[in-house]
C-alpha positions as CSV (number, residue, x, y, z in Angstrom):
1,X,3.4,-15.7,-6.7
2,X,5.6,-18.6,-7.1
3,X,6.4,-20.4,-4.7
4,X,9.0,-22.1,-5.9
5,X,11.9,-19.3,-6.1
6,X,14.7,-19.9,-8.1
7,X,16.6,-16.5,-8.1
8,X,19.4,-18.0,-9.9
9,X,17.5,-17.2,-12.8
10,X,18.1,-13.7,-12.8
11,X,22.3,-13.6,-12.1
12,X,23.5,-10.2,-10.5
13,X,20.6,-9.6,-7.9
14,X,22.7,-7.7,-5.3
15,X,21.4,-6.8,-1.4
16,X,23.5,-4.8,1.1
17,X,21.9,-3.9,4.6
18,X,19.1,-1.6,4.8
19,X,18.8,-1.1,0.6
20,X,16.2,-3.1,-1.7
21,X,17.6,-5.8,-3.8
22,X,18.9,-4.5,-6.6
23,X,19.2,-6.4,-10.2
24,X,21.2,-4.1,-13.0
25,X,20.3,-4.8,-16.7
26,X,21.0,-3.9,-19.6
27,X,18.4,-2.0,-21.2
28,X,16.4,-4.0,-23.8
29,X,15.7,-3.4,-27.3
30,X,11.9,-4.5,-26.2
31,X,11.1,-4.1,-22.5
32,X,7.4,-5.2,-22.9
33,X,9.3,-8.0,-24.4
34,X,12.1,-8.5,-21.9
35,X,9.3,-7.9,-18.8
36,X,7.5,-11.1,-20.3
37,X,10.4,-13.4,-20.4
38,X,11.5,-12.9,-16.9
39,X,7.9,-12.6,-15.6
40,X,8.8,-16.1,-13.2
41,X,12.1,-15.3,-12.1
42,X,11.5,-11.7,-11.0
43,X,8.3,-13.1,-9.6
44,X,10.8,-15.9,-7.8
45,X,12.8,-12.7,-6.6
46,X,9.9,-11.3,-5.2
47,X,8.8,-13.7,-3.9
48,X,12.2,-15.0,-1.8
49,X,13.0,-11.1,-1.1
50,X,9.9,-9.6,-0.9
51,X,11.0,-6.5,-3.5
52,X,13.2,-6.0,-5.9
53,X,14.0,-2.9,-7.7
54,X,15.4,-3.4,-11.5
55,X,17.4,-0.3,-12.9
56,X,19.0,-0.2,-16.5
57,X,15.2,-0.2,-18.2
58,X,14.9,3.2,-19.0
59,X,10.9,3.3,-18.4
60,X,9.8,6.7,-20.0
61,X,6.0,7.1,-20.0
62,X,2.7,5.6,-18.8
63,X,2.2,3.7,-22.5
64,X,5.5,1.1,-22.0
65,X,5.0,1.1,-18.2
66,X,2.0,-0.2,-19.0
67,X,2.8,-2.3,-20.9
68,X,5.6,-4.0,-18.7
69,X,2.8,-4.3,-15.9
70,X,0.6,-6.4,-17.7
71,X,3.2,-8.4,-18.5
72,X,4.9,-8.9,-14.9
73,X,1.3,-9.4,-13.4
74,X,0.5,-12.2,-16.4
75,X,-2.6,-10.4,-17.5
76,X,-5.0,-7.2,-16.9
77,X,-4.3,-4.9,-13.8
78,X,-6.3,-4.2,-10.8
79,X,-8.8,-1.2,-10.2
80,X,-8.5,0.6,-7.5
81,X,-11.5,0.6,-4.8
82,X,-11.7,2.5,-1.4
83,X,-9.0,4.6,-2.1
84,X,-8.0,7.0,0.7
85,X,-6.5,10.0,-1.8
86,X,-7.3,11.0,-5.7
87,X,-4.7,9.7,-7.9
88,X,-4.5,10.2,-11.8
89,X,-5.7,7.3,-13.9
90,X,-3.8,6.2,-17.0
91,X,-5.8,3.4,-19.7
92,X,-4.8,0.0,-18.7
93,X,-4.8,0.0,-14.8
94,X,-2.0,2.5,-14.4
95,X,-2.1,4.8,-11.4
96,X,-0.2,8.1,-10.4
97,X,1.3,7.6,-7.2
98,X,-1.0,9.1,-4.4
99,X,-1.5,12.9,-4.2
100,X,0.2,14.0,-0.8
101,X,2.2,16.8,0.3
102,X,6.0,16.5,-0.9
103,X,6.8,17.7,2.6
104,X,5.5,15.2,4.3
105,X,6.3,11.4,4.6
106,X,3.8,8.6,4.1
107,X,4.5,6.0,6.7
108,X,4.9,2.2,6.4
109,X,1.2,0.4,5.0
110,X,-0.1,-2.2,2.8
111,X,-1.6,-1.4,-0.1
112,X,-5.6,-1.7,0.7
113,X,-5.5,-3.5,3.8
114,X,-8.6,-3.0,4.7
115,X,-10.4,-4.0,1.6
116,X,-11.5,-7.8,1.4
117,X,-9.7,-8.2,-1.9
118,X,-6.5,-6.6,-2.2
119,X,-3.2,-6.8,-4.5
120,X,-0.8,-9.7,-3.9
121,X,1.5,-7.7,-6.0
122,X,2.2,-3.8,-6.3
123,X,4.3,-2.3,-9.2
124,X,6.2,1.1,-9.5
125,X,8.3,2.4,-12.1
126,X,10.1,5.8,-11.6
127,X,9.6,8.4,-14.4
128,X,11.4,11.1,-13.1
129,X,13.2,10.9,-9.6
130,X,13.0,13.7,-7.3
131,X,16.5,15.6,-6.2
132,X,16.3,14.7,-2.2
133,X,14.9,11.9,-1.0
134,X,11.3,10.5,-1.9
135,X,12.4,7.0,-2.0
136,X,9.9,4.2,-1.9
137,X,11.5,2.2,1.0
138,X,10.2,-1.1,2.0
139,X,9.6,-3.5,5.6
140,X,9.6,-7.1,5.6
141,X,6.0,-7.8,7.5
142,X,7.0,-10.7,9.4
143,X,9.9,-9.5,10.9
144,X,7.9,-6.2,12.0
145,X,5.3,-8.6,13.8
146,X,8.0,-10.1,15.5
147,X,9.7,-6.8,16.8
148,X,6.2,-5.2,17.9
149,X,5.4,-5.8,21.9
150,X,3.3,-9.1,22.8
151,X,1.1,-7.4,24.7
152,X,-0.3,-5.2,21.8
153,X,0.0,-7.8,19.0
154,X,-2.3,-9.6,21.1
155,X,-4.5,-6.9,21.2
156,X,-5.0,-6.2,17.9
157,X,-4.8,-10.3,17.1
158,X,-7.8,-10.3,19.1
159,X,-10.0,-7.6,18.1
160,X,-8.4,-6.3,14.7
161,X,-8.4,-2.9,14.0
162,X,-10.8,0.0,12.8
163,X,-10.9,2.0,10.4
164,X,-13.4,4.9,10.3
165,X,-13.9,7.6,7.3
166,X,-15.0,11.0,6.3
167,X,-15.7,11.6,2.3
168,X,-16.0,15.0,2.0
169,X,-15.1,17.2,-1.4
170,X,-12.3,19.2,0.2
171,X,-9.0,16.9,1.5
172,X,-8.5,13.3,0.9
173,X,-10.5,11.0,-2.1
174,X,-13.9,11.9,-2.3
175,X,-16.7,9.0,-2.1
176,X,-16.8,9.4,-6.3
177,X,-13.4,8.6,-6.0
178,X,-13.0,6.3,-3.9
179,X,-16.0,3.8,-5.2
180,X,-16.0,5.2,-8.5
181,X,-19.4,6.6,-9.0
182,X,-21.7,9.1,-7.6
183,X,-24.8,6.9,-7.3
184,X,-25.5,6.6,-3.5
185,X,-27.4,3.4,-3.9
186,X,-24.3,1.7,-5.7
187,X,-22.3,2.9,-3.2
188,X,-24.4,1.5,-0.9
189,X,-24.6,-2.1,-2.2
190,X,-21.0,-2.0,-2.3
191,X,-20.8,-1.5,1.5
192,X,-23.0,-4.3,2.0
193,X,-21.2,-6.5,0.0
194,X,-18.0,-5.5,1.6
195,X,-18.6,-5.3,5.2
196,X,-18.5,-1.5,5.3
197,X,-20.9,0.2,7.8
198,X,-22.2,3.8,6.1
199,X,-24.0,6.7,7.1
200,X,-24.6,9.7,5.3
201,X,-24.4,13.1,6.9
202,X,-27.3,15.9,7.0
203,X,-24.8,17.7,4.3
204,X,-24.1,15.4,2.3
205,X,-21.1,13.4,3.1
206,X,-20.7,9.8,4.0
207,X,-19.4,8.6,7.2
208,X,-17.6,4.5,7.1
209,X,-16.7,2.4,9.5
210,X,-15.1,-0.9,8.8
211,X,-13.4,-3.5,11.2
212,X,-10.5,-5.6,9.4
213,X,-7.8,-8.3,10.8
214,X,-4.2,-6.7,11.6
215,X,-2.6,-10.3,11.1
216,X,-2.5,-12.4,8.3
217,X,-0.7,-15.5,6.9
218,X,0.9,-14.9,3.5
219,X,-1.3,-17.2,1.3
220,X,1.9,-19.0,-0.2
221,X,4.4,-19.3,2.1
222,X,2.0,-19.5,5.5
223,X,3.7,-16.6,7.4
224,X,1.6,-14.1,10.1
225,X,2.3,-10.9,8.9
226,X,1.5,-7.1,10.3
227,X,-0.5,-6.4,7.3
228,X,-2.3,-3.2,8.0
229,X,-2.6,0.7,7.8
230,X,-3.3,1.1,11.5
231,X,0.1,4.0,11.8
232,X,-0.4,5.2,8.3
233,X,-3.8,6.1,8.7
234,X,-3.8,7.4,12.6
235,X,-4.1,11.2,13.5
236,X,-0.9,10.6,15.1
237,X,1.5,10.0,12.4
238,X,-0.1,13.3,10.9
239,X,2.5,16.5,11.4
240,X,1.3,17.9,14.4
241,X,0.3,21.6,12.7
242,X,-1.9,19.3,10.1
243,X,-3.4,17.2,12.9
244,X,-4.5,20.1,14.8
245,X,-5.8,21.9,12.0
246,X,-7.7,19.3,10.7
247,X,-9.3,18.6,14.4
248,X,-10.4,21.8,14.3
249,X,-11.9,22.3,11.0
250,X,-13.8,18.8,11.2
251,X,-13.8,17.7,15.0
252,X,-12.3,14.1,16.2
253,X,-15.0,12.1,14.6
254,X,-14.9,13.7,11.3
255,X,-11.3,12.9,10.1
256,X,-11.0,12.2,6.5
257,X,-9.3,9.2,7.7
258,X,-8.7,7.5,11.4
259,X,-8.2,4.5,13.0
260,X,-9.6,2.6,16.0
261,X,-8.8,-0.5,18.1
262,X,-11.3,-2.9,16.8
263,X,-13.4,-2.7,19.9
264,X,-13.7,1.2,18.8
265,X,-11.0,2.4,21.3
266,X,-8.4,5.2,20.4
267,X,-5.4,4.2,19.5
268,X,-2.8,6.4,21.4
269,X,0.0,8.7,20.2
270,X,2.7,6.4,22.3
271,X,1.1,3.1,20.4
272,X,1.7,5.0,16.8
273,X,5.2,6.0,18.0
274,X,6.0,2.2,18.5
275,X,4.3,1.0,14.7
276,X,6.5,3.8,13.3
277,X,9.4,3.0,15.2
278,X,9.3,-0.5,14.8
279,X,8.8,0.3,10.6
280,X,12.0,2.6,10.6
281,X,14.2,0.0,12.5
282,X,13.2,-2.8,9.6
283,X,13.1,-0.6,7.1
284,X,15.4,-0.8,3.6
285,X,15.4,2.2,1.0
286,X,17.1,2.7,-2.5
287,X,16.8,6.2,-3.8
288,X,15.0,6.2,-7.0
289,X,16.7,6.6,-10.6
290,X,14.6,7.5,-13.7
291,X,13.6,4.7,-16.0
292,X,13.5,2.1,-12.4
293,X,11.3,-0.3,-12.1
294,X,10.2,-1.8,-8.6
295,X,8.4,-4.6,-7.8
296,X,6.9,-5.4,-4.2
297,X,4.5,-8.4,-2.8
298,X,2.3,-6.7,-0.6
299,X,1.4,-9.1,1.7
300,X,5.0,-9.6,3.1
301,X,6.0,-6.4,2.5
302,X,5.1,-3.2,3.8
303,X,5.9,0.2,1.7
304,X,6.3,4.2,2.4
305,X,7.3,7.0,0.8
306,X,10.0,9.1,1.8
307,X,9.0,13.2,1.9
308,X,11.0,14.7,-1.0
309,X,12.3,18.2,-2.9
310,X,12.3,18.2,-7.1
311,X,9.8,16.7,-9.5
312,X,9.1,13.1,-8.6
313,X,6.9,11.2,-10.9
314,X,6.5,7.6,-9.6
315,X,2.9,5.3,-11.8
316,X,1.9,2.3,-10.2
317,X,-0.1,-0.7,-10.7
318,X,-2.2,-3.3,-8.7
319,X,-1.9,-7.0,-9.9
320,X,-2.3,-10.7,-8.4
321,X,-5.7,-10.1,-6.3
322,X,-5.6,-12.2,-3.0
323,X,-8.6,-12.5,-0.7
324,X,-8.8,-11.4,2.8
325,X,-10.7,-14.9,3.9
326,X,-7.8,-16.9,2.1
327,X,-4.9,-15.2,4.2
328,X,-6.3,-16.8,7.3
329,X,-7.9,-13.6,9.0
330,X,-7.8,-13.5,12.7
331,X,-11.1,-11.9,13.2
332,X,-14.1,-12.6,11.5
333,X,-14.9,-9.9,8.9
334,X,-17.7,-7.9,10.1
335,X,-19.1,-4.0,9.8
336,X,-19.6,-1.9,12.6
């Protein structure tokens, strides 16, 4: 990102408390077009703001958001790797928006936090907008840090947090999914690679367990950010009846998806209350139009998704890859 914002660049970029900065446009005779020449100064926006949501482009399927993403990310889009829930794939590096309930919110995280090479820059652009809510709201990282208690930031500054997984064909991505083949030994070489500790299970499924730094500093502008899914991905910000059935269909330890203290601890229901809190209290939201496009830096900025009623379409992509080691990691990377 550049780190030399000049906003100015794009007049009529508005803010008002608790909404996402806003820039209204006229739409273009060539988006693709229009998404090249202001590549830098929404990337300025960004990159001073955090997110900015553009609305006036009348986006209208995956082939033109495509399209604009290469452009805005100044070249091909990132795959996805590790992913916690299926989504549908588009050519080019465009993603659906993660399969999960309507009812049902998905709280405050950054995008792949707990992969070693992660996007610096996530794009969304609403095809059709849902009738209630479903929002994609936003947090500013650093300020979230600086609103948690001491006492557990240092906690987590010291021992980073863990997160452990259950591939299994039923809820959540599948390991096919989530690394993209089938081959176990593939699979396998990519755990190595990636600090990921495996195990698979007398029936088949594979069990992960990976320790990764809650705290970084943004690689451009130097600032410690709460860059995580330690709430997101915690039996506690589950709704209860879904917690307690899945307890109950695969025990404690065989969660699709949990996470630890990074001494292997439990993280309590009261210490997910507080993330969440913390997330709503910083939290700015702009209800989704059709045809809106939204970019968001990742690092800096935590995202969610609001539950919602009506169709809501929302593709995605992944750009600007940024390595764990060069965001000054508090803990060293290691499996578990």
């Amino acid at each position: 990102m550049s780190s030399s914002p000049n906003p100015a660049a794009l007049p009529g970029v508005t803010s008002r408390p608790g909404a996402v900065a806003l820039l209204d446009t006229e739409p273009p005779a060539d988006v693709a077009r229009w998404a090249a020449e202001q590549r830098e100064a929404l990337r300025a926006v960004v990159a001073e703001r955090g997110a900015v949501l553009v609305r006036g482009l009348n986006l209208s399927d995956a082939d033109q958001v495509g399209g604009v993403f290469r452009r805005l990310a100044g070249g091909e889009l990132m795959s996805e790797r590790e992913a916690f829930a299926a989504r549908q794939s588009y050519p080019g590096g465009v993603y659906s928006s993660t399969t999960w309930p309507a009812n049902q919110p998905m709280c405050m995280h950054h995008e792949l936090s707990y992969t070693l090479e992660f996007p610096g820059l996530m794009m969304f652009a609403c095809l059709s907008a849902p009738t209630q809510q479903g929002a994609t709201a936003v947090a500013d990282a650093p300020t979230v840090l600086q609103a948690l208690p001491p006492e557990l930031v240092k906690r987590f500054e010291q021992e980073g947090w863990l997160l452990t997984r259950s591939y299994n064909d039923e809820i959540g991505a599948s390991f096919a999914e989530a690394f993209g083949t089938d081959d176990k030994a593939i699979i396998e070489n990519y755990c190595r690679i990636n600090a990921i500790d495996f195990a698979w299970q007398s029936d088949g499924t594979l069990h992960t367990r990976q320790r990764r730094s809650a705290i970084v500093r943004h690689p451009v502008t130097g600032e410690r950010c709460w860059f995580n899914q330690i709430a997101f991905l915690n039996q506690w910000t589950l709704a209860e009846e879904v917690r307690e059935y899945l307890v109950d269909v695969y025990g404690e330890d065989g969660l699709p998806f949990n996470t630890r203290y990074g001494d292997g601890d439990p993280i309590g229901e009261d210490v997910v209350q507080i993330l969440n809190e913390t997330y709503e209290a910083h939290t700015a939201r702009e209800p989704w139009q059709a045809g809106d496009l939204m970019l968001v830096d990742n690092i800096r900025t935590a995202h969610s998704r609001e539950p919602y009623e009506g169709t809501r379409e929302v593709l995605v992509g992944l750009a600007g890859p940024v390595r764990l080691t060069d965001c000054s990691p508090t803990i060293e990377v290691s499996d578990q």
